[in-house]
VODOVEX-42604 format. One line per field, with one value per atom (N, C-alpha, C): residue in one letter; residue number from 0; atom name; y, z, x. Coordinates in Angstrom, 1 decimal, always signed. Each point is the difference from the previous one (the first is absolute). Layout:
residu	a:...
num	NUM:...
atome	CA:...
v	Y:...
w	Z:...
u	X:...
END
This chain:
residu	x:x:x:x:x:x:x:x:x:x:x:x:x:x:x:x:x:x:x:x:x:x:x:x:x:x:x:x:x:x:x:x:x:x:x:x:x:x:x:x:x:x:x:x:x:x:x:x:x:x:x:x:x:x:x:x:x:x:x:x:x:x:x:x:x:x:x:x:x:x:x:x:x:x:x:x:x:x:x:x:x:x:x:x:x:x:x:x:x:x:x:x:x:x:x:x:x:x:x:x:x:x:x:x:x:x:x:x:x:x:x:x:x:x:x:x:x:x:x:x:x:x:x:x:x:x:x:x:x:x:x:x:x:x:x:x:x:x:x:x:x:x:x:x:x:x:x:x:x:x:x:x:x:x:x:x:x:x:x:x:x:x:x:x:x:x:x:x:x:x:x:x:x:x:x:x:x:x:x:x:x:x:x:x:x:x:x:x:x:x:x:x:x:x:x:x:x:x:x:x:x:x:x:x:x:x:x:x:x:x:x:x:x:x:x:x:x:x:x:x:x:x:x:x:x:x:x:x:x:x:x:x:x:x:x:x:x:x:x:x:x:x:x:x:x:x:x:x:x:x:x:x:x:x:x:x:x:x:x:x:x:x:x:x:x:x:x:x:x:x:x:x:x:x:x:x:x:x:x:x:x:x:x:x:x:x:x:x:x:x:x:x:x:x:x:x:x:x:x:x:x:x:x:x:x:x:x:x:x:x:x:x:x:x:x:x:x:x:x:x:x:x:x:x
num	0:0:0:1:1:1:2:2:2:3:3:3:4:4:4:5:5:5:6:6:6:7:7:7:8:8:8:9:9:9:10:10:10:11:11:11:12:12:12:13:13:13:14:14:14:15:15:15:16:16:16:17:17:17:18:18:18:19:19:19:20:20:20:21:21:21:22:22:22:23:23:23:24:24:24:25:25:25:26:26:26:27:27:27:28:28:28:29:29:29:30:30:30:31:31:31:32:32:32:33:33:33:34:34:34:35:35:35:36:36:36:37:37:37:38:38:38:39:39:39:40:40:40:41:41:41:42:42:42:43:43:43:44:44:44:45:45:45:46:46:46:47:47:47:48:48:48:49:49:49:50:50:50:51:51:51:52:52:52:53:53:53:54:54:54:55:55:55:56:56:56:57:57:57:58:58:58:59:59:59:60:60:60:61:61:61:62:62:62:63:63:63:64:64:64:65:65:65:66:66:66:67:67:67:68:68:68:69:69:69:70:70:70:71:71:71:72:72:72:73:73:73:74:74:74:75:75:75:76:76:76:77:77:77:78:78:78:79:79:79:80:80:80:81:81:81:82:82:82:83:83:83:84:84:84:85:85:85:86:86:86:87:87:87:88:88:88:89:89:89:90:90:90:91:91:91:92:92:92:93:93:93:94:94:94:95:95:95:96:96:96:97:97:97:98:98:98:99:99:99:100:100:100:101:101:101:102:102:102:103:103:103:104:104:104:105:105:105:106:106:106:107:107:107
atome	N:CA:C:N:CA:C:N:CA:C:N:CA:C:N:CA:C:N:CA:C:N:CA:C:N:CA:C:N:CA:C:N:CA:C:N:CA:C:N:CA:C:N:CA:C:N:CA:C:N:CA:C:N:CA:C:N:CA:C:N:CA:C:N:CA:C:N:CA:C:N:CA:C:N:CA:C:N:CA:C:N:CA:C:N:CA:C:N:CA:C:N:CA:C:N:CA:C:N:CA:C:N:CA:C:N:CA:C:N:CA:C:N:CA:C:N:CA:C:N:CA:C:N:CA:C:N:CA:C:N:CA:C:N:CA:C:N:CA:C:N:CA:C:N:CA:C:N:CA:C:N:CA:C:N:CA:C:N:CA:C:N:CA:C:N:CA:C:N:CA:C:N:CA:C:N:CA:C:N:CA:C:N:CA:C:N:CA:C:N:CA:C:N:CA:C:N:CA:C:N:CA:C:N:CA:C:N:CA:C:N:CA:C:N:CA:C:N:CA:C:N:CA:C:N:CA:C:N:CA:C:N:CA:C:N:CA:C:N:CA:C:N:CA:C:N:CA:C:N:CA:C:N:CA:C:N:CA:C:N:CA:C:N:CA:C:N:CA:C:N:CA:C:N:CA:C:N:CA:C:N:CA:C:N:CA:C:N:CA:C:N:CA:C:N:CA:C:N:CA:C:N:CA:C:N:CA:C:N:CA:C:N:CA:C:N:CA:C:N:CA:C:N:CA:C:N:CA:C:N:CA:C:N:CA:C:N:CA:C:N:CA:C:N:CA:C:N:CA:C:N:CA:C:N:CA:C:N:CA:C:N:CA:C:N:CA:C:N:CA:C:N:CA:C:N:CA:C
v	-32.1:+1.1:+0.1:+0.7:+0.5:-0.1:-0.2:-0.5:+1.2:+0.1:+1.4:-0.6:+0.2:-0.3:+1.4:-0.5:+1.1:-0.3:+1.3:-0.4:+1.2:-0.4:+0.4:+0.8:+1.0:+0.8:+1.1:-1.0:+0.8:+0.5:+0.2:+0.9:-1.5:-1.0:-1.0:-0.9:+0.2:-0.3:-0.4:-0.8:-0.4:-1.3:-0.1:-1.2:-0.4:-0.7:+0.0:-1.5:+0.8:-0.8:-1.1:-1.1:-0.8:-0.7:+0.0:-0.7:+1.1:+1.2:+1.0:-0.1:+0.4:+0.1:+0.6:-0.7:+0.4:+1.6:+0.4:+1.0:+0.9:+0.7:+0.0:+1.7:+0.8:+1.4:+0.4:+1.6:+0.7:+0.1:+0.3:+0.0:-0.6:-1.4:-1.3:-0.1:+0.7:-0.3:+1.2:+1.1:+0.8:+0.1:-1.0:-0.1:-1.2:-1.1:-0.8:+0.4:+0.8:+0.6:+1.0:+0.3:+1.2:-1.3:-0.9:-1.2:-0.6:+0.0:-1.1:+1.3:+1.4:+0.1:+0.9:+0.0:-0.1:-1.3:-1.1:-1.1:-0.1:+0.7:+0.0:+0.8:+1.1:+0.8:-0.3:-0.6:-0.9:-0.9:-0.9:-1.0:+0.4:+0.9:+1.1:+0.0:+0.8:+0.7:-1.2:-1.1:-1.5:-0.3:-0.2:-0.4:+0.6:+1.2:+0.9:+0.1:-0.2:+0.3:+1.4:+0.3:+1.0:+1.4:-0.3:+1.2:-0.3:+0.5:-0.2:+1.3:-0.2:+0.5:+1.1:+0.9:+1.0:-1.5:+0.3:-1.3:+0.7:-0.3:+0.1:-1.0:-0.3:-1.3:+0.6:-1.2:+0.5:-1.4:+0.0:-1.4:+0.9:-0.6:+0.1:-0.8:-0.3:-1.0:+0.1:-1.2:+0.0:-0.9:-0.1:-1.0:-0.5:-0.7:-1.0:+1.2:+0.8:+1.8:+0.6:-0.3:+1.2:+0.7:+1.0:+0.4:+0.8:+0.3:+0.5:+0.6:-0.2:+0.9:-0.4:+1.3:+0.3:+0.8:-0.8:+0.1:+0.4:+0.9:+0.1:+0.8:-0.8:+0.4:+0.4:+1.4:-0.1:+0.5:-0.2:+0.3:+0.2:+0.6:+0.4:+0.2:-0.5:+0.0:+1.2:+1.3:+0.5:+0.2:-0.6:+0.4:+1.5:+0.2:+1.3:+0.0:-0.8:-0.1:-1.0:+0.1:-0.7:-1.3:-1.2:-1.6:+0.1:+0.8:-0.7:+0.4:+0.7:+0.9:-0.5:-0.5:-0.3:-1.1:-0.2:-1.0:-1.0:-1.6:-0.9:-0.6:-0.4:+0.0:-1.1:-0.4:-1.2:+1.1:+0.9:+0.7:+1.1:+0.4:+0.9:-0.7:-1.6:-0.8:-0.2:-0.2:+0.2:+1.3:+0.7:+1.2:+0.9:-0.6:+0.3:-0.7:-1.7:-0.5:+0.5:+0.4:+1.1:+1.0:+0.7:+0.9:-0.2:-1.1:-0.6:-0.5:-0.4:-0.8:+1.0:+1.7:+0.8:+0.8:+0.2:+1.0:-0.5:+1.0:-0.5:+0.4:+0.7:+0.7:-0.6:-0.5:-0.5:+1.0:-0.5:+0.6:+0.1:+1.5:-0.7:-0.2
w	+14.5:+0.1:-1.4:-0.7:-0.8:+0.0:-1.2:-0.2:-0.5:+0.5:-0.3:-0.3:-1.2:-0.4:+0.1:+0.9:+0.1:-0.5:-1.5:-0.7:+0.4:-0.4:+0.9:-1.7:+0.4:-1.4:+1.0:-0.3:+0.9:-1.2:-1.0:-1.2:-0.5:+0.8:-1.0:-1.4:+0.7:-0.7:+0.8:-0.4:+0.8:+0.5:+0.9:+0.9:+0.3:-1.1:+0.5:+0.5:+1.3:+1.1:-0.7:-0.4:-0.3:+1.1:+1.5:+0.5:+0.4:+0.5:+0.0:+1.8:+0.6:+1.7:+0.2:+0.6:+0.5:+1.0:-0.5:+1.1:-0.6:+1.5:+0.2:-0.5:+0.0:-0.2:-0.5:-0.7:-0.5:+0.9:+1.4:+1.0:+0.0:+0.1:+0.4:-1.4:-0.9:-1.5:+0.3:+0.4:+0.4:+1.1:+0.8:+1.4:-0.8:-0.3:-1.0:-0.5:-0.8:-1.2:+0.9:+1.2:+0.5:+0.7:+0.6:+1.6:-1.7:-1.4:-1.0:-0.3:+0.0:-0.4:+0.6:+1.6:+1.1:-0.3:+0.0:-0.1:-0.8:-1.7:-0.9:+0.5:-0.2:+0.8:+1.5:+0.6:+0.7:-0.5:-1.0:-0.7:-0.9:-0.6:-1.0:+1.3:+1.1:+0.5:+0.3:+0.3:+0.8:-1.5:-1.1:-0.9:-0.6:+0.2:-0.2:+0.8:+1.0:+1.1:+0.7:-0.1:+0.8:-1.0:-1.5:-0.8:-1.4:+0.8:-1.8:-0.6:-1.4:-1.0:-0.2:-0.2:+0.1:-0.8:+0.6:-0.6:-0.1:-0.5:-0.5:+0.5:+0.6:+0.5:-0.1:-1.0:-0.7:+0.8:+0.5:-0.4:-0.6:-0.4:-1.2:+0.7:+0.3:+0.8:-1.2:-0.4:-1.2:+1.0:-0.8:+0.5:-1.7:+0.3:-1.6:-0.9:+0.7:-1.4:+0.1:+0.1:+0.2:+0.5:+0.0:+1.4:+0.9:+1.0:+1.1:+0.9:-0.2:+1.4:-0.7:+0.1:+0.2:+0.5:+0.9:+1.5:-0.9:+0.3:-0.3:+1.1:+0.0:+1.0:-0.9:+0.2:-0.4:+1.1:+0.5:+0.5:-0.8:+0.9:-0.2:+1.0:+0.0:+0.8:-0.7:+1.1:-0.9:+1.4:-0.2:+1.5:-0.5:+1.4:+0.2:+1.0:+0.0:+0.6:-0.9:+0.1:-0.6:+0.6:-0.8:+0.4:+1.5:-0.1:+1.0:+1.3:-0.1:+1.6:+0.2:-1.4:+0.5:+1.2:+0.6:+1.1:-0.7:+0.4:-0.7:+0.1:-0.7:+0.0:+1.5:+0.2:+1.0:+1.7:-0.1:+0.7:+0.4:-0.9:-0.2:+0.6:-0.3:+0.5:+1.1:+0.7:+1.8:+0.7:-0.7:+0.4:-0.2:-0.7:-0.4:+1.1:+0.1:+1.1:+1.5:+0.6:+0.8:+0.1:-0.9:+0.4:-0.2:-0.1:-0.2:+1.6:+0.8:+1.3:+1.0:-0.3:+0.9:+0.1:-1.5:+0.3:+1.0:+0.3:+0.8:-0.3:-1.2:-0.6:-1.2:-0.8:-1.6:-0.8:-0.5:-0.5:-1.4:-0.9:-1.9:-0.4
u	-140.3:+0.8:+0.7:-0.2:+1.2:+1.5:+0.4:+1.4:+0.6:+1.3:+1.0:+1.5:+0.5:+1.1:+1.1:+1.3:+1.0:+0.9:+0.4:+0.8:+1.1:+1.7:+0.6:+0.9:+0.1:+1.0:+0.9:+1.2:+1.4:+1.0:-0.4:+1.1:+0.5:+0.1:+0.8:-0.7:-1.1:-1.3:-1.0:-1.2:-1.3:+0.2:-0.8:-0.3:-1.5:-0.3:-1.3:-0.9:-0.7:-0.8:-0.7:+0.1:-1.2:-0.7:+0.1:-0.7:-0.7:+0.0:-0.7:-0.3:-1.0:-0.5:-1.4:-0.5:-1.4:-0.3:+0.0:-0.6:-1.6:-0.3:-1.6:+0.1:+0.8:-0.1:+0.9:-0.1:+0.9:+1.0:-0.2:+1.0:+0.7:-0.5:+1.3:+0.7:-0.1:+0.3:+1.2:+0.0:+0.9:+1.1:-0.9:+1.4:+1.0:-0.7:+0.9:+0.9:-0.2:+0.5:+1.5:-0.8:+1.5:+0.9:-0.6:+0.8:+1.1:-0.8:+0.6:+1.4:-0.1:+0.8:+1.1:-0.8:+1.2:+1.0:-0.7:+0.8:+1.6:-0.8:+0.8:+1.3:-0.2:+1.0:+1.4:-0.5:+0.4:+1.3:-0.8:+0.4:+1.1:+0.0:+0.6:+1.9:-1.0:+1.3:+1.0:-0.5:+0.5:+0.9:-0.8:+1.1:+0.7:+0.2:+0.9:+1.2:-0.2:+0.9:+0.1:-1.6:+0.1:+0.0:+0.0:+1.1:-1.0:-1.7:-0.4:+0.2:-0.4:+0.4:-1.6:+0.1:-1.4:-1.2:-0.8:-1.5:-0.5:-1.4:-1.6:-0.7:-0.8:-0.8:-1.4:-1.0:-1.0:-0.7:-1.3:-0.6:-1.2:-0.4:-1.7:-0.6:-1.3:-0.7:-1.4:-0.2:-1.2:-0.8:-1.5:-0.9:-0.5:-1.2:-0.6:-0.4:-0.3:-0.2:+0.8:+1.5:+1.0:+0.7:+0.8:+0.6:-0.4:+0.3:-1.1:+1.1:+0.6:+1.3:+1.8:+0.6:+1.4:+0.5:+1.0:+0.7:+1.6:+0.7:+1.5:+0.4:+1.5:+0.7:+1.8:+0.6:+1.3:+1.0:+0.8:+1.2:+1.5:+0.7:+1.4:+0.8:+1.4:+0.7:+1.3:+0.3:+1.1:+0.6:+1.1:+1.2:+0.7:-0.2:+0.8:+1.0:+0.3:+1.4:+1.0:+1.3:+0.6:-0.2:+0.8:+0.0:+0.7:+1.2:+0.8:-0.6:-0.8:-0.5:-1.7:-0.1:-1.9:+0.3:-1.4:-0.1:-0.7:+0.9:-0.5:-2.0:-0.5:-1.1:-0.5:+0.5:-0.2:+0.3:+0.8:+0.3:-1.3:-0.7:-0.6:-1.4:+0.1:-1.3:+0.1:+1.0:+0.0:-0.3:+0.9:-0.4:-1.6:-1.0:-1.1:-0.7:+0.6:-0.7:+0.2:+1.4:-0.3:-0.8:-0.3:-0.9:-1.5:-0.3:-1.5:+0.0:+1.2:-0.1:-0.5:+1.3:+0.1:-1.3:-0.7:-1.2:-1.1:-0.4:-1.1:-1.6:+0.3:-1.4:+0.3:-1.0:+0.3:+1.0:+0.8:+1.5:-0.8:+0.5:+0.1:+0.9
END
């Protein structure tokens, strides 16, 4: 199988894969590439505290001839409500998990 290195360019600069991952298709080279940069995102909001700062999240995924797939993902956070009245973010996760409990048809 073929080796795929995912290199990660978030604005602060590059991160690049040297051990790289085996996969058999373009496909599995592209679900990777979105589950890696769901991750990122995630990871972003956790060390932030909830409060990132607008990103860019780029991986490039190369093989032994080059690059072959780029995946980007950007977000932004802009509140529209003032501080003192937003709902704290922890609050907003219970309340999300209620209504994932109460639906009874797949919620979006």
């Amino acid at each position: 199988m073929p080796l795929y290195y995912f290199d990660l360019h978030d604005g602060d600069g590059v991160a690049p894969d040297e051990e790289g991952t085996e996969l058999s298709s373009i496909d599995e080279v592209q679900n990777e590439a979105a589950y890696a940069l769901a991750d990122l995102l995630r990871d972003e909001v956790r060390a932030t505290n909830g409060y990132p700062h607008a990103r860019y999240l780029t991986i490039e995924v190369r093989d032994a001839d080059g690059p072959v797939l780029r995946a980007r993902f950007s977000f932004e956070f802009e509140r529209l409500q003032s501080p003192q009245l937003a709902v704290p973010i922890l609050a907003r996760s219970k309340w999300a998990a209620r209504r994932r409990r109460a639906c009874r048809t797949p919620c979006r």
